[in-house]
C-alpha positions in Angstrom: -46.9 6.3 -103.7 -44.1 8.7 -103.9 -42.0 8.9 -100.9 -42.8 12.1 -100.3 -45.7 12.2 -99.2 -47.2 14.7 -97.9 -44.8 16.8 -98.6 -45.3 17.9 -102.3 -49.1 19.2 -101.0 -50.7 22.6 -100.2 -53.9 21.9 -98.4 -55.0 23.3 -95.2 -56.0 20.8 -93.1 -57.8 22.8 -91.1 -60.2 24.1 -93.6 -63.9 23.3 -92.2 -62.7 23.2 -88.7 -65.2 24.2 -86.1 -67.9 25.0 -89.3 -71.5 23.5 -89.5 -73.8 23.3 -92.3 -75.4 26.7 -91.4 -72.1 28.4 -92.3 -73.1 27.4 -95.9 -76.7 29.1 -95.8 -77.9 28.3 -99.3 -77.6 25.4 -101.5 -75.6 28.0 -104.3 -72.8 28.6 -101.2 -72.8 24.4 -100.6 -72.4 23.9 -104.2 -69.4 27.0 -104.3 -67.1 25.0 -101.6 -67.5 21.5 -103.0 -66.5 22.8 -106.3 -63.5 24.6 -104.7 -62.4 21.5 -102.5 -62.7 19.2 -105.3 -61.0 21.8 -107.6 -57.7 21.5 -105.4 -58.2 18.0 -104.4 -57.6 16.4 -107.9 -54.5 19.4 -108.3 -53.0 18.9 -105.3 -52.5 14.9 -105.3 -50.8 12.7 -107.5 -52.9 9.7 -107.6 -56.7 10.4 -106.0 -59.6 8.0 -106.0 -63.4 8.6 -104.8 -65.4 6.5 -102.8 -69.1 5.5 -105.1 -71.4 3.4 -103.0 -74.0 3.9 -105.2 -75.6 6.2 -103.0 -76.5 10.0 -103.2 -74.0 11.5 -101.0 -70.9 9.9 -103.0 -73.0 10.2 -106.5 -73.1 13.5 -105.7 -69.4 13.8 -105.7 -68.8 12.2 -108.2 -70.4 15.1 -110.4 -68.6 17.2 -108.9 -65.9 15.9 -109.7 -67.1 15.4 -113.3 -67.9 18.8 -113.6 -64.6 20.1 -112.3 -62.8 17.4 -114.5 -63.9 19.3 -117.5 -64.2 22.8 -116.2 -60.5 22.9 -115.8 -58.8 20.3 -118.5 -58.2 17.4 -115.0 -58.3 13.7 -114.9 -61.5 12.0 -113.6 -59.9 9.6 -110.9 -61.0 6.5 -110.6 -64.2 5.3 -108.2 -63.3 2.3 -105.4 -66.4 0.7 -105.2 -66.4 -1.4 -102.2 -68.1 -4.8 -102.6 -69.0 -6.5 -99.5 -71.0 -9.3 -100.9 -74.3 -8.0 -99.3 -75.1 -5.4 -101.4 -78.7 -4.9 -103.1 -78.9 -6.1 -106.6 -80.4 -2.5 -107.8 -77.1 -1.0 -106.1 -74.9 -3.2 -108.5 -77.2 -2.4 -111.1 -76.7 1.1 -110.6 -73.3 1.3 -110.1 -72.6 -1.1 -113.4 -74.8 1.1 -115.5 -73.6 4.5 -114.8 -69.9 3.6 -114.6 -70.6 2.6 -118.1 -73.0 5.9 -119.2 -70.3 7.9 -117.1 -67.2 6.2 -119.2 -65.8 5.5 -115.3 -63.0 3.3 -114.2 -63.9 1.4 -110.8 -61.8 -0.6 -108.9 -63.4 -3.4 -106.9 -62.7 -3.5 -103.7 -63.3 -6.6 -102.0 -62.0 -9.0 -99.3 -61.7 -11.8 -101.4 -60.0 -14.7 -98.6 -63.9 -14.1 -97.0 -65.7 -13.9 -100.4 -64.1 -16.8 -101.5 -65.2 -18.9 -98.8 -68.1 -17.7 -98.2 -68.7 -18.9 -101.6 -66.7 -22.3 -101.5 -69.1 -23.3 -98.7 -72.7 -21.7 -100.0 -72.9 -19.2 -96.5 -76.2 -17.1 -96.3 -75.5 -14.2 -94.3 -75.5 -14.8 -90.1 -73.6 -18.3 -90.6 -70.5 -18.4 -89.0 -66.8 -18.4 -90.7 -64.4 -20.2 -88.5 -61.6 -17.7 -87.8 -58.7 -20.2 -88.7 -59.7 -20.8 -92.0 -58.8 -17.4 -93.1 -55.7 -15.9 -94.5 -52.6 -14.7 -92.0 -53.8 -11.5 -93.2 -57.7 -11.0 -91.9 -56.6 -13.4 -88.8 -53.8 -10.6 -87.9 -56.6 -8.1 -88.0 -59.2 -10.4 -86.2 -57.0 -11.5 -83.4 -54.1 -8.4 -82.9 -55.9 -5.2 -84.8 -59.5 -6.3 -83.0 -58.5 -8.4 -80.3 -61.3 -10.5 -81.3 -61.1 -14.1 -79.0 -63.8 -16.2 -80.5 -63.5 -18.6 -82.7 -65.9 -18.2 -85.3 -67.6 -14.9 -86.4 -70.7 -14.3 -88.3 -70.7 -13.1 -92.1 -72.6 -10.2 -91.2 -71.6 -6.6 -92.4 -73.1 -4.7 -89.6 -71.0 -6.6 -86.9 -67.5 -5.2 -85.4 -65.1 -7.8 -87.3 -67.9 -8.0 -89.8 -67.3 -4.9 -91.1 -64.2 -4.3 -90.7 -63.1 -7.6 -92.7 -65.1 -6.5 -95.4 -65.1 -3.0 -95.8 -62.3 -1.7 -93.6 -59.5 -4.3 -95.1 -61.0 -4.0 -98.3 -60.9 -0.4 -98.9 -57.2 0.1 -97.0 -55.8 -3.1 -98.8 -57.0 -1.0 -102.1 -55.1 2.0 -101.4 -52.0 0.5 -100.7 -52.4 -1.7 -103.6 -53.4 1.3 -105.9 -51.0 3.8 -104.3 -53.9 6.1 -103.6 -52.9 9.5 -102.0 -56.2 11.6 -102.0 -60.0 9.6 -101.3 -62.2 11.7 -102.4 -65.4 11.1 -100.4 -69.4 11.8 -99.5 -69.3 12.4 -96.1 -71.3 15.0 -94.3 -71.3 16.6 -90.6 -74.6 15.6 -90.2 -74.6 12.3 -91.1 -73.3 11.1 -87.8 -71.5 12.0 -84.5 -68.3 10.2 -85.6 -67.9 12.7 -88.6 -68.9 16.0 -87.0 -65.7 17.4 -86.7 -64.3 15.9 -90.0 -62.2 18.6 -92.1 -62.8 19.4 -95.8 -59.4 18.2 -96.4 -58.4 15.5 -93.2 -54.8 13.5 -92.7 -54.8 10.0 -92.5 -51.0 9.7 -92.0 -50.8 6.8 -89.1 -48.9 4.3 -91.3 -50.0 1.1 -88.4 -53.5 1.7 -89.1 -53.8 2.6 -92.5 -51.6 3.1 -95.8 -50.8 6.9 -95.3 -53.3 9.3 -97.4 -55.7 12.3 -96.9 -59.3 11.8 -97.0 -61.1 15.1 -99.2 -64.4 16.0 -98.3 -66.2 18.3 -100.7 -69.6 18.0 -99.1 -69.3 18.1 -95.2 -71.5 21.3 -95.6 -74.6 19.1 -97.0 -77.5 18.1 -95.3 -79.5 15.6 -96.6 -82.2 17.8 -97.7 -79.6 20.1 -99.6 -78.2 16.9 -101.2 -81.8 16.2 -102.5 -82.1 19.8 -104.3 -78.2 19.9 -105.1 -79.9 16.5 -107.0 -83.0 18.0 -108.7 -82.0 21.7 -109.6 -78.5 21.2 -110.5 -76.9 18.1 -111.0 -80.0 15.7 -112.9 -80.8 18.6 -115.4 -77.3 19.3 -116.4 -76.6 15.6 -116.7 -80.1 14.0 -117.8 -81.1 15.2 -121.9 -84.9 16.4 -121.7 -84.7 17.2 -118.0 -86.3 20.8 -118.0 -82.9 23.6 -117.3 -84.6 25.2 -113.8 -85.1 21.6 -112.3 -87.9 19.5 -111.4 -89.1 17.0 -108.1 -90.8 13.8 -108.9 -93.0 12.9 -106.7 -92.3 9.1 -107.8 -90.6 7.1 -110.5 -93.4 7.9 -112.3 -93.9 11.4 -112.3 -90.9 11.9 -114.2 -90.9 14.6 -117.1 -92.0 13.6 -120.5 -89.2 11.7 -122.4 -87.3 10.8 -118.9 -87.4 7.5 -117.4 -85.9 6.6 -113.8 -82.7 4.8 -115.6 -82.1 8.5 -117.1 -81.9 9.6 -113.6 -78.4 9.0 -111.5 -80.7 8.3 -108.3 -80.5 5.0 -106.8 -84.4 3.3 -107.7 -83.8 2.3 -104.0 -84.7 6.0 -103.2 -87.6 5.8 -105.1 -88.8 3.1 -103.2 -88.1 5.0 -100.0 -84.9 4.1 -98.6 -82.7 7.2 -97.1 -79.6 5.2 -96.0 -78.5 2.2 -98.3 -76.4 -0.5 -96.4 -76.7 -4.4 -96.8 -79.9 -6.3 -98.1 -79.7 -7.7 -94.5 -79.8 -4.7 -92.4 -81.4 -1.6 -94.0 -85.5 -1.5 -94.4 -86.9 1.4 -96.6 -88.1 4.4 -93.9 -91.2 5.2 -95.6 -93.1 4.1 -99.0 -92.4 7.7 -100.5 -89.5 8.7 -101.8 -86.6 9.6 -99.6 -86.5 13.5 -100.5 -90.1 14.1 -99.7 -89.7 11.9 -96.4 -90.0 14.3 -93.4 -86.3 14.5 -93.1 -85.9 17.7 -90.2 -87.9 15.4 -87.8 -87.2 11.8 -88.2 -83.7 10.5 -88.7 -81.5 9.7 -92.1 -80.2 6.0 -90.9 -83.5 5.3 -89.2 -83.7 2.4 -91.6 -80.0 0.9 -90.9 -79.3 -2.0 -88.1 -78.4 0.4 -84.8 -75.5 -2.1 -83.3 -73.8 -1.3 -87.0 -74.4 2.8 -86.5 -72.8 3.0 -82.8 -69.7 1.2 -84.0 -69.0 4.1 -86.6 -66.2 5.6 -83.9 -64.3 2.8 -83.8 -64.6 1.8 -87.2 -63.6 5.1 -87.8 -60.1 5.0 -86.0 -59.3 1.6 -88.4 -59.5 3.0 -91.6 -63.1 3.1 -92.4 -65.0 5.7 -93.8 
């Protein structure tokens, strides 16, 4: 990354600042910003990336940054995909097949000192890795970054080291690695506490926590439900070939229009089966059996299926680097 960072930029950094979701009244004026924000995010830096879990919030970026990309003659960055060995098959599935129908380069992003013995000595998730055996590396974070004491930890994403080993490490590891500036990411003010006073464009610049870079934020104004029709009325008709122009909700994978199947459709099947949150294969359970858009999403909560000791670690995770 150039030395000057963040110099050679022009963003406001306090774009977004003390705004909610109802500032953005209609799903036209959500759809307005995150075109602007993404606009200026892949000018401004020199070397962005965006975050693709495979779920809706960051799939939704990504077309909007697809969009933009050809709008306006600009490079599609690449997607860090953050593999943290407990993923859902149908997640790599998805991720594999529309990196390839989206002509996308990912980056993997994975701890590989835990993934490689995790595999050396056939773990199942919950055993425990003996802190020692690890590289100077992850023990620096265990011991001096988490002043972490025991001497063994579980292989368990939704745990404090956990999760930070494997996604925290992973993903800042990849950015100093990659030289990323700009992440381009899915994150919303409603999606939790820690992120409800996010910007659309937010400094990370604390080089002894994370590789200096900005985090841009095209959909903070979302909520879930306006993710869902941002999904059927805009982004699936004007990516998906015999998907009727004014949009269309399924009420399953199933009751799909004639001529579309639910692999036409960039919407995790794991939605379908009525998951709102998608985590690990360990911790997340499906919220209802419909799918997650016709779930009663104004009265029940979006990460009601997710592990809760994993959700009330999100501040701290937060201050290390994490998303």
């Amino acid at each position: 990354m150039s030395e000057a960072f963040p110099e050679y930029l022009d963003v406001d950094y306090t774009d977004g600042e003390g705004e909610t979701p109802e500032d953005y009244p209609s799903t036209e004026a959500k759809i307005e910003k995150a075109i602007e924000v993404t606009k200026r995010g892949l000018e401004q830096y020199e070397n962005p990336a965006v975050m693709w879990t495979g779920g809706k919030d960051s799939t939704l970026t990504l077309y909007f940054i697809k969009e933009v990309a050809e709008k306006y003659d600009l490079e599609v960055p690449p997607a860090v995909f953050i593999d943290h060995y407990q993923h859902f098959d149908e997640i790599m599935d998805f991720v594999e097949h529309w990196a390839d129908e989206w002509d996308l380069d990912v980056i993997w992003a994975r701890n590989e000192d835990v993934g490689n013995y995790v595999d050396e000595h056939g773990l199942e998730p919950g055993d425990d890795i003996p802190v020692s055996e690890l590289s100077e590396h992850n023990q620096h974070h265990i011991r001096n970054i988490l002043e972490y004491e025991e001497e063994t930890f579980p292989f368990l994403l939704d745990t404090y080291v956990g999760n930070h080993l494997l996604k925290t490490v992973a993903l800042n590891d990849t950015l100093e690695k990659h030289d990323i500036d700009g992440v381009i990411s899915g994150v919303r003010w409603d999606e939790q506490e820690a992120r409800a006073d996010e910007t659309f464009f937010s400094p990370r610049h604390n080089p002894d926590i994370y590789p200096p870079h900005d985090r841009i934020q095209p959909i903070l104004q979302f909520e879930e439900s306006a993710v869902w029709d941002a999904f059927w009325y805009f982004a699936v008709p004007d990516t998906v070939e015999n998907y009727p122009e004014d949009g269309y909700v399924p009420t399953s994978d199933e009751d799909l229009p004639e001529g579309v199947s639910q692999e036409d459709v960039p919407v995790s099947p794991k939605y379908f089966a009525g998951f709102r949150s998608l985590g690990s294969e360990v911790s997340t359970d499906k919220s209802a059996d419909e799918p997650a858009w016709l779930q009663d999403m104004a009265n029940t909560t979006e990460r009601a299926g997710r592990a809760q000791d994993k959700e009330d670690l999100m501040e701290r995770l937060r201050d290390l680097g994490y998303m």
